[in-house]
Biopython code that builds the backbone (N, CA, C, O; Angstrom):
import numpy as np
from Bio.PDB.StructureBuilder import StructureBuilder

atoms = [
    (1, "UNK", "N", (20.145, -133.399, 74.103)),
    (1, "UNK", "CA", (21.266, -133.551, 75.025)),
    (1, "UNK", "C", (20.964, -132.769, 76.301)),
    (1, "UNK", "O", (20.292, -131.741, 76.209)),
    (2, "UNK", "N", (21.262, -133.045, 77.084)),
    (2, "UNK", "CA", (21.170, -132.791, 78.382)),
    (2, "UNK", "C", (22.240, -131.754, 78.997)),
    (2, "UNK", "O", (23.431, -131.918, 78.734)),
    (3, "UNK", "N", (21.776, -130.577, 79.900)),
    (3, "UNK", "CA", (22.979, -129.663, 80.191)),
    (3, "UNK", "C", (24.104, -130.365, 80.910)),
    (3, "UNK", "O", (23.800, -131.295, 81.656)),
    (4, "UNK", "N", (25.543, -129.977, 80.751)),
    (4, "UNK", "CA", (25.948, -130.788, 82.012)),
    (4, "UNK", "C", (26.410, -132.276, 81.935)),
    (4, "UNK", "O", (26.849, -132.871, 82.919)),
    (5, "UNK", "N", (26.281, -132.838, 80.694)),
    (5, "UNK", "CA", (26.137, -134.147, 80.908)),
    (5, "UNK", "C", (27.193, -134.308, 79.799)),
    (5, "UNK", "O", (26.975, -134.310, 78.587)),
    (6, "UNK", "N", (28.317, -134.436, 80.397)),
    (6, "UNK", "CA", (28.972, -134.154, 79.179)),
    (6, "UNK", "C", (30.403, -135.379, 79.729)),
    (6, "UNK", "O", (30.517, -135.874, 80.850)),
    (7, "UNK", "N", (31.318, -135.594, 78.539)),
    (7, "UNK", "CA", (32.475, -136.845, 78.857)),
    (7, "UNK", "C", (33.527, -136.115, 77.896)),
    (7, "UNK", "O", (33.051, -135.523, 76.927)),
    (8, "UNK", "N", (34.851, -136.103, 78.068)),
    (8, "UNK", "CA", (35.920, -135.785, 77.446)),
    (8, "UNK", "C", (37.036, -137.345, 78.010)),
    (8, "UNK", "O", (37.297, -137.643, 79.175)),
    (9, "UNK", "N", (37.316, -137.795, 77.234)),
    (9, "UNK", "CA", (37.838, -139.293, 77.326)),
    (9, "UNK", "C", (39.289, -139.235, 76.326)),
    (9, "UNK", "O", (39.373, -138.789, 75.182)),
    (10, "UNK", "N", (40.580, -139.957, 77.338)),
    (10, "UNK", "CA", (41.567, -139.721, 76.485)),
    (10, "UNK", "C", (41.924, -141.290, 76.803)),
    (10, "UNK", "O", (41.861, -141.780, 77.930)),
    (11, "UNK", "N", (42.211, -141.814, 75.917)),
    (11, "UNK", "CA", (42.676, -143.212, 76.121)),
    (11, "UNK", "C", (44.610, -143.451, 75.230)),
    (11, "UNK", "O", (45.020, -143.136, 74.112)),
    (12, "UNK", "N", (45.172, -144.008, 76.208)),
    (12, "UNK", "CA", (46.705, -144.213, 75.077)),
    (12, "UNK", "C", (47.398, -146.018, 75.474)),
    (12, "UNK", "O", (47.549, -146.487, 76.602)),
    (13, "UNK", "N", (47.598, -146.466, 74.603)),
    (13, "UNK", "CA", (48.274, -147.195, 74.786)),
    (13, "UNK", "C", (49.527, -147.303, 73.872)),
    (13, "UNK", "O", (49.307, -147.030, 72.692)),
    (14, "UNK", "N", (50.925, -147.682, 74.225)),
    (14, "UNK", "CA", (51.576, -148.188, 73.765)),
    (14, "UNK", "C", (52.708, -149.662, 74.359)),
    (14, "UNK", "O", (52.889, -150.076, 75.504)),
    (15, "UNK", "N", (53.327, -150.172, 72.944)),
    (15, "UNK", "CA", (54.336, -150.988, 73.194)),
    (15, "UNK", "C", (55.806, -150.923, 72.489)),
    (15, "UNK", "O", (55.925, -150.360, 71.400)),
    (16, "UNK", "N", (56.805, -151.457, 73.079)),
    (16, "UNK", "CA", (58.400, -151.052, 72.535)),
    (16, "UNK", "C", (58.877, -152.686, 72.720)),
    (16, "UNK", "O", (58.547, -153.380, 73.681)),
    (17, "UNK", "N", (59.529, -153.033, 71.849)),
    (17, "UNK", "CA", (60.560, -154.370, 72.582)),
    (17, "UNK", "C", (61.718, -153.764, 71.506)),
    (17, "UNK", "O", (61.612, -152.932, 70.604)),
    (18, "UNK", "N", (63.270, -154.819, 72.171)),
    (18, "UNK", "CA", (64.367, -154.647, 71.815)),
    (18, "UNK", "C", (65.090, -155.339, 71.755)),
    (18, "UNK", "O", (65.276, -155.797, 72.883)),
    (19, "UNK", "N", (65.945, -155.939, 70.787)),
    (19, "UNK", "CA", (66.375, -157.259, 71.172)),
    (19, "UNK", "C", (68.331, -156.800, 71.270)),
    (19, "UNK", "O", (69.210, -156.742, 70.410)),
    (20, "UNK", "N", (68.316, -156.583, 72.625)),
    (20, "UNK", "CA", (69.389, -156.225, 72.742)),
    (20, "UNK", "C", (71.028, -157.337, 72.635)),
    (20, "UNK", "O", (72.203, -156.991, 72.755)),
    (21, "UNK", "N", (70.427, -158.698, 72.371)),
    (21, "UNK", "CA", (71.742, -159.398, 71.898)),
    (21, "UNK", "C", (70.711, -160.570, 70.812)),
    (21, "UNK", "O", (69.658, -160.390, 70.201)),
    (22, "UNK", "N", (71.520, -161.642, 70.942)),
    (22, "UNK", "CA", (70.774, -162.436, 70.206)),
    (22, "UNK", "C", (70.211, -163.683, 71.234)),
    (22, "UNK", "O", (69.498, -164.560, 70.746)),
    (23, "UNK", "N", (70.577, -163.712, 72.712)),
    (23, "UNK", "CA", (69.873, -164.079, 73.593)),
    (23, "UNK", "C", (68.784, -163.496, 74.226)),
    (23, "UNK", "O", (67.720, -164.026, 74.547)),
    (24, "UNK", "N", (69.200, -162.219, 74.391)),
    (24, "UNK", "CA", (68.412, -161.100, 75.412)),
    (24, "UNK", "C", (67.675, -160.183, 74.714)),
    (24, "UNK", "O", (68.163, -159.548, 73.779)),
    (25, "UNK", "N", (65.747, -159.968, 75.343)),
    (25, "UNK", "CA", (65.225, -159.350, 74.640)),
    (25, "UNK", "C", (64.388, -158.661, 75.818)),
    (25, "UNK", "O", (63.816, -159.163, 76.786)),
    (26, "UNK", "N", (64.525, -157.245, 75.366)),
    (26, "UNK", "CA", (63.775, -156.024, 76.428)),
    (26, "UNK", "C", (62.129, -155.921, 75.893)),
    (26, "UNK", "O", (61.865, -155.605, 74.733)),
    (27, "UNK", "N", (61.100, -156.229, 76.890)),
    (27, "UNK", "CA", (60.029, -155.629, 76.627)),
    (27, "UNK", "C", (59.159, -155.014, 77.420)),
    (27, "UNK", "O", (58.783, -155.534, 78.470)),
    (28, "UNK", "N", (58.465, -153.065, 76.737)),
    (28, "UNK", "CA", (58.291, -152.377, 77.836)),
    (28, "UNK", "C", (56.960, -152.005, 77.142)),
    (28, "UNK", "O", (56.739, -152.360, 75.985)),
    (29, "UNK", "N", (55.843, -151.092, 78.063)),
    (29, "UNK", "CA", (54.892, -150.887, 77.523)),
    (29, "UNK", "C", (53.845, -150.681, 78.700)),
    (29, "UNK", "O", (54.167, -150.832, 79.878)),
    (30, "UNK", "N", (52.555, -150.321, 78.288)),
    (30, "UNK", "CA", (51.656, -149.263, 79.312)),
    (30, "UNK", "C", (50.403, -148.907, 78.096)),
    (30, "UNK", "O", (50.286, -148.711, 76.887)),
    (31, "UNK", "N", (49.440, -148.994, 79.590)),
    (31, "UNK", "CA", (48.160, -148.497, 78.872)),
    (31, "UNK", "C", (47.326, -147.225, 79.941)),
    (31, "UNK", "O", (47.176, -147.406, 81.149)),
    (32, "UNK", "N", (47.036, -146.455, 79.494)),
    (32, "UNK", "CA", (46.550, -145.356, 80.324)),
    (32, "UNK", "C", (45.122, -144.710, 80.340)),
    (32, "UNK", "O", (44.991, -144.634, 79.118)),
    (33, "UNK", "N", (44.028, -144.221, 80.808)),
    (33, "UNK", "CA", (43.105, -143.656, 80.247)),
    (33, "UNK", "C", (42.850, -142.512, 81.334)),
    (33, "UNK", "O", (43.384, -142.685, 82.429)),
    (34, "UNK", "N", (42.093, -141.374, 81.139)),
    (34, "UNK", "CA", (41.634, -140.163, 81.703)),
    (34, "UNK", "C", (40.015, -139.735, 81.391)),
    (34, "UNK", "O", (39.891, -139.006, 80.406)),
    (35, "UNK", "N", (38.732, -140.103, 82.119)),
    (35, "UNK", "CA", (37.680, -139.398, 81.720)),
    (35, "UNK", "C", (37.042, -138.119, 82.391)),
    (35, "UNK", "O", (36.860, -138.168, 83.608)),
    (36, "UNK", "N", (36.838, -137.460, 81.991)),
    (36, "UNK", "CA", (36.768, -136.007, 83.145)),
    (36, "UNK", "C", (35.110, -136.178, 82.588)),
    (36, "UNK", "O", (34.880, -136.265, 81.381)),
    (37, "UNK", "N", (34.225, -136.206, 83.413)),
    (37, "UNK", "CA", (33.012, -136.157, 82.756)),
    (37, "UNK", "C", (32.248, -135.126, 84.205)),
    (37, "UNK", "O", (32.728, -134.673, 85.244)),
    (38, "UNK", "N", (30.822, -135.092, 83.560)),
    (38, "UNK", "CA", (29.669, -134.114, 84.745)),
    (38, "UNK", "C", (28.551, -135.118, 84.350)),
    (38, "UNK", "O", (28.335, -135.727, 83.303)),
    (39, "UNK", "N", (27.814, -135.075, 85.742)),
    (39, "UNK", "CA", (26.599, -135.731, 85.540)),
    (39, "UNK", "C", (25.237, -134.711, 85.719)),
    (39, "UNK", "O", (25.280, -133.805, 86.552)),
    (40, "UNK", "N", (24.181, -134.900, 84.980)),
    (40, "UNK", "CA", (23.073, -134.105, 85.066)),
    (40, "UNK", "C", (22.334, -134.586, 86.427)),
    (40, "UNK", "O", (22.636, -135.641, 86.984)),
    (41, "UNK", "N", (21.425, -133.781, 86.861)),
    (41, "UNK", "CA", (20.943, -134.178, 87.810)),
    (41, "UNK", "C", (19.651, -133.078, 87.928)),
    (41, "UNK", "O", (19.741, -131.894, 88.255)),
    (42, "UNK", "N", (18.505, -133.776, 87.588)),
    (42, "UNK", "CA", (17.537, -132.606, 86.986)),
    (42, "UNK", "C", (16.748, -131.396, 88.158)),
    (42, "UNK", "O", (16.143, -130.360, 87.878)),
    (43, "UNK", "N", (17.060, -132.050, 89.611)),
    (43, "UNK", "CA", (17.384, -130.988, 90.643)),
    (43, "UNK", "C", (17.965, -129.547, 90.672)),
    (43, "UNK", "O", (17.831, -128.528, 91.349)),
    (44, "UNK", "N", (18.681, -129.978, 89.592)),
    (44, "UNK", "CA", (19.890, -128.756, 89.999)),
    (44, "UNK", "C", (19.833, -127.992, 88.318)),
    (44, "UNK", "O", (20.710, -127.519, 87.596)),
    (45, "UNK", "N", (18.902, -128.098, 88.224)),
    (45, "UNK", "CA", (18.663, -128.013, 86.679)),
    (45, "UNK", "C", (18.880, -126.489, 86.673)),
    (45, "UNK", "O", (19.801, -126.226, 85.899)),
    (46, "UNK", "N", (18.425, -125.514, 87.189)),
    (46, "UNK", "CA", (18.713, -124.235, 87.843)),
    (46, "UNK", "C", (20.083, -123.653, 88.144)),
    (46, "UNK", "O", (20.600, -122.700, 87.562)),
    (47, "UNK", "N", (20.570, -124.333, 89.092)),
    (47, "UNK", "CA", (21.901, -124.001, 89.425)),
    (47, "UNK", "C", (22.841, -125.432, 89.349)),
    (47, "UNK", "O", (23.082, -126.303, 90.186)),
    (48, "UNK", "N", (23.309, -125.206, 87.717)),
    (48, "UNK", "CA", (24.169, -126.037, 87.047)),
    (48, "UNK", "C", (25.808, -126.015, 87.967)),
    (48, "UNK", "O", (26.590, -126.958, 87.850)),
    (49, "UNK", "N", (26.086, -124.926, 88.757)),
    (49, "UNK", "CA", (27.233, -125.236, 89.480)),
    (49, "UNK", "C", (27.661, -126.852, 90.319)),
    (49, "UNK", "O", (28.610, -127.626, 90.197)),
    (50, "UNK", "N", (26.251, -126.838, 91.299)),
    (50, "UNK", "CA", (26.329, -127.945, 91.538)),
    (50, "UNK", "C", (25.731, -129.487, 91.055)),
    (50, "UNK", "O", (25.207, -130.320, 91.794)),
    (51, "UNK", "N", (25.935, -129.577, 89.833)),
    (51, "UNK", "CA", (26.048, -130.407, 89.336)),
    (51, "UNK", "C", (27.378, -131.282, 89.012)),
    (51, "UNK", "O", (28.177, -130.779, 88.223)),
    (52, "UNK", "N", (27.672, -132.556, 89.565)),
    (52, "UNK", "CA", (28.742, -133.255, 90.150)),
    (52, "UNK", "C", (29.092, -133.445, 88.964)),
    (52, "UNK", "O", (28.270, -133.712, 88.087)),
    (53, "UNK", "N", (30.993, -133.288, 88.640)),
    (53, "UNK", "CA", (31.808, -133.888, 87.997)),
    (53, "UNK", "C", (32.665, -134.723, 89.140)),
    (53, "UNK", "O", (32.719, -134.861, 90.363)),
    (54, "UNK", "N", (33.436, -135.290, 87.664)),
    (54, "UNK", "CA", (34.110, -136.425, 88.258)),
    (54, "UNK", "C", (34.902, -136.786, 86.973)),
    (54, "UNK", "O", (34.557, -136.660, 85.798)),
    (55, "UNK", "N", (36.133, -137.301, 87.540)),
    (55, "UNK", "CA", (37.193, -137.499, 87.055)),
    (55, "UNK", "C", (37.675, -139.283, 86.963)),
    (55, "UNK", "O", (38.150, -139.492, 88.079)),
    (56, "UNK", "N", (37.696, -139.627, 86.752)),
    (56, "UNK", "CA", (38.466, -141.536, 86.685)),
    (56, "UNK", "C", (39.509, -141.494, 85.871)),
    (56, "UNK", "O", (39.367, -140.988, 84.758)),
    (57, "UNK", "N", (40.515, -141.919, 86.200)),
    (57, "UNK", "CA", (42.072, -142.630, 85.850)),
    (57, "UNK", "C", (42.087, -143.507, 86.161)),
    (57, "UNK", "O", (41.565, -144.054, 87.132)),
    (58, "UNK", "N", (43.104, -144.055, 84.882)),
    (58, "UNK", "CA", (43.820, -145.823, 85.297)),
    (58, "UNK", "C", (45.241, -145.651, 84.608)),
    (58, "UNK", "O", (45.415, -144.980, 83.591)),
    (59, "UNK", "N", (46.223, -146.333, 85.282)),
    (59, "UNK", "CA", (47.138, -147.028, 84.031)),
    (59, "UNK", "C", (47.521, -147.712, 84.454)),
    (59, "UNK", "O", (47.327, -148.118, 85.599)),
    (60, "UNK", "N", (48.469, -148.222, 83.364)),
    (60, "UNK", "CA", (49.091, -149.391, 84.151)),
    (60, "UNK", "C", (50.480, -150.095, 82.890)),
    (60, "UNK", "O", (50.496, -150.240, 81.668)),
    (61, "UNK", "N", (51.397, -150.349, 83.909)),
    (61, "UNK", "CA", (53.118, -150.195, 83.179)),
    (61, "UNK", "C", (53.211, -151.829, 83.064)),
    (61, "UNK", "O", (52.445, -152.372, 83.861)),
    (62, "UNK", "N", (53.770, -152.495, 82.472)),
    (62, "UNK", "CA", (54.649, -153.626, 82.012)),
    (62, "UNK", "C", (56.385, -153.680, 81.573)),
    (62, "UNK", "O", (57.061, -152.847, 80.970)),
    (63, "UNK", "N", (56.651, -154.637, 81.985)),
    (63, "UNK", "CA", (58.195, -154.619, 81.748)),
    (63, "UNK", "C", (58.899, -156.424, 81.360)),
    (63, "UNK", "O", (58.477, -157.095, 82.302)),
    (64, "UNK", "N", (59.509, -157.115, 80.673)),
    (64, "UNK", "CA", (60.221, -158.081, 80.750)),
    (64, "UNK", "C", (61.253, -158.277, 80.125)),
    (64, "UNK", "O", (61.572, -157.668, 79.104)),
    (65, "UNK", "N", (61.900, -159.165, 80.678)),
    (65, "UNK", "CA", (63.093, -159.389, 80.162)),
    (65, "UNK", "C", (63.373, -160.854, 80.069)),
    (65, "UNK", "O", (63.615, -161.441, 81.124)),
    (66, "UNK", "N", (63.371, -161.739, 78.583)),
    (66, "UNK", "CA", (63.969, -162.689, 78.180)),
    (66, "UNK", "C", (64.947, -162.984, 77.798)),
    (66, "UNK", "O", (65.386, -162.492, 76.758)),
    (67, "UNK", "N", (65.760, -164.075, 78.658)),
    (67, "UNK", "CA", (67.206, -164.131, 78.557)),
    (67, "UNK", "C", (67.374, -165.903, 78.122)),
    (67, "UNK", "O", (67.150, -166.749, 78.987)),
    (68, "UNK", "N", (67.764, -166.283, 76.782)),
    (68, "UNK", "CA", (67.943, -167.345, 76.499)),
    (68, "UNK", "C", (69.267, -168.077, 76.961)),
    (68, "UNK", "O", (70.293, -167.608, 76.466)),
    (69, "UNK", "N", (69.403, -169.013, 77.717)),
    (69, "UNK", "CA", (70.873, -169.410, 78.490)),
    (69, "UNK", "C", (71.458, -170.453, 76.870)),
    (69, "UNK", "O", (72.322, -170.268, 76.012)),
    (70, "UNK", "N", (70.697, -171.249, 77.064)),
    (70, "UNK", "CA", (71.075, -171.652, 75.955)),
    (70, "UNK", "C", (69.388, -172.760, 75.030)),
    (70, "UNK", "O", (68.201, -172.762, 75.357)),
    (71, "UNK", "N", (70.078, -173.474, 73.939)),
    (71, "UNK", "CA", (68.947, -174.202, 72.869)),
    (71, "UNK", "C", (67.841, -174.940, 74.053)),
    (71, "UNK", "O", (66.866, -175.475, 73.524)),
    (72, "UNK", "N", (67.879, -174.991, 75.038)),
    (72, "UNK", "CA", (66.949, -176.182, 75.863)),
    (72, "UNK", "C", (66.647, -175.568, 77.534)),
    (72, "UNK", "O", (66.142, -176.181, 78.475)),
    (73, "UNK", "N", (67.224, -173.966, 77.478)),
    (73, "UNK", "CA", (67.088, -173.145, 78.742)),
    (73, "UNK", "C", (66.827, -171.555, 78.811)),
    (73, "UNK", "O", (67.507, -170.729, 78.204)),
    (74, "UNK", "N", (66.026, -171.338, 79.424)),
    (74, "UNK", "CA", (65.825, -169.913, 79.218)),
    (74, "UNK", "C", (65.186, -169.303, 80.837)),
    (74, "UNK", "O", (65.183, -170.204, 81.676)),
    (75, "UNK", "N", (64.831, -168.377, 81.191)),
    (75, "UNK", "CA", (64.313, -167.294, 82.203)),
    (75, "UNK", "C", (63.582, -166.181, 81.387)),
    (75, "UNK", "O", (63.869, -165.621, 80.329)),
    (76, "UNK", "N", (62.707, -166.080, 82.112)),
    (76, "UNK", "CA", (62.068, -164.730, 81.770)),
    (76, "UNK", "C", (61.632, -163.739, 83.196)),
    (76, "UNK", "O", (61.047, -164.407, 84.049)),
    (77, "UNK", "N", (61.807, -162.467, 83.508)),
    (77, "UNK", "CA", (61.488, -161.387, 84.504)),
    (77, "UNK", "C", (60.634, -160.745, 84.245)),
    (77, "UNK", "O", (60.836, -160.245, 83.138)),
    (78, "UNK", "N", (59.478, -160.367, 84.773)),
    (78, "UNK", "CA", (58.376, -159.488, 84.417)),
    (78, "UNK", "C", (57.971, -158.566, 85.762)),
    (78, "UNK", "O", (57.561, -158.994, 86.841)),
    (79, "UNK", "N", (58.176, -157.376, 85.429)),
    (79, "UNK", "CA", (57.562, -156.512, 86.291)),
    (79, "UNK", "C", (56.068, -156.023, 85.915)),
    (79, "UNK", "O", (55.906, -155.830, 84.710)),
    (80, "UNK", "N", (54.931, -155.787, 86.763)),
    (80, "UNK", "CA", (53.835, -154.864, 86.332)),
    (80, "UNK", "C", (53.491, -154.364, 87.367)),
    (80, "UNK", "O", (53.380, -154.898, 88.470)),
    (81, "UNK", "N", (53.244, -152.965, 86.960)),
    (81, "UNK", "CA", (52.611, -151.770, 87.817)),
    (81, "UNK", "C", (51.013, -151.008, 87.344)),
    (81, "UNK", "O", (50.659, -150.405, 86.331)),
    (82, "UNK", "N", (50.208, -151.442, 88.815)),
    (82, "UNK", "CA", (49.073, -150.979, 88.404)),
    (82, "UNK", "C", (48.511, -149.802, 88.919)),
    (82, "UNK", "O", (47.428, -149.399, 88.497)),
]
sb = StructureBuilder()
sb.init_structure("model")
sb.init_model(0)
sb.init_chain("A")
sb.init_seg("    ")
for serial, (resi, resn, name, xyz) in enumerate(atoms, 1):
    if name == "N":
        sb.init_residue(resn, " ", resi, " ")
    sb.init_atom(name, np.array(xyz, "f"), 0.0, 1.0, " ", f" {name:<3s}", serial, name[0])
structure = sb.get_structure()
């Protein structure tokens, strides 16, 4: 293994729905990740300070809402945030 060269990785996802009548149904949910890692760089093999980390994030949110009007009609709303 290499000095320095290292990854700490957190990954989460979850989901929720709800069926708040017997028309209407809530659904919410999100996926997220965090890698904090360092890269080797055999230059700097000496003075490990400057050896570059780096960080990457993502997530990202979901939301909808299905509303049945009636047997032959319906709508659905969807929000997403990236």
């Amino acid at each position: 293994m290499k000095p320095n060269n290292s990854s700490a990785v957190v990954t989460l996802q979850g989901k929720l729905a709800w069926q708040v009548s017997d028309r209407v149904t809530l659904r919410a949910g999100g996926v997220g990740s965090r890698d904090d890692w360092g890269e080797y760089i055999h230059s700097q093999l000496f003075n490990p300070t400057h050896m570059p980390r780096h960080l990457d994030q993502s997530q990202s949110y979901f939301s909808t809402l299905h509303h049945t009007l009636s047997s032959r009609s319906f709508y659905t709303v969807g929000l997403n945030y990236f």
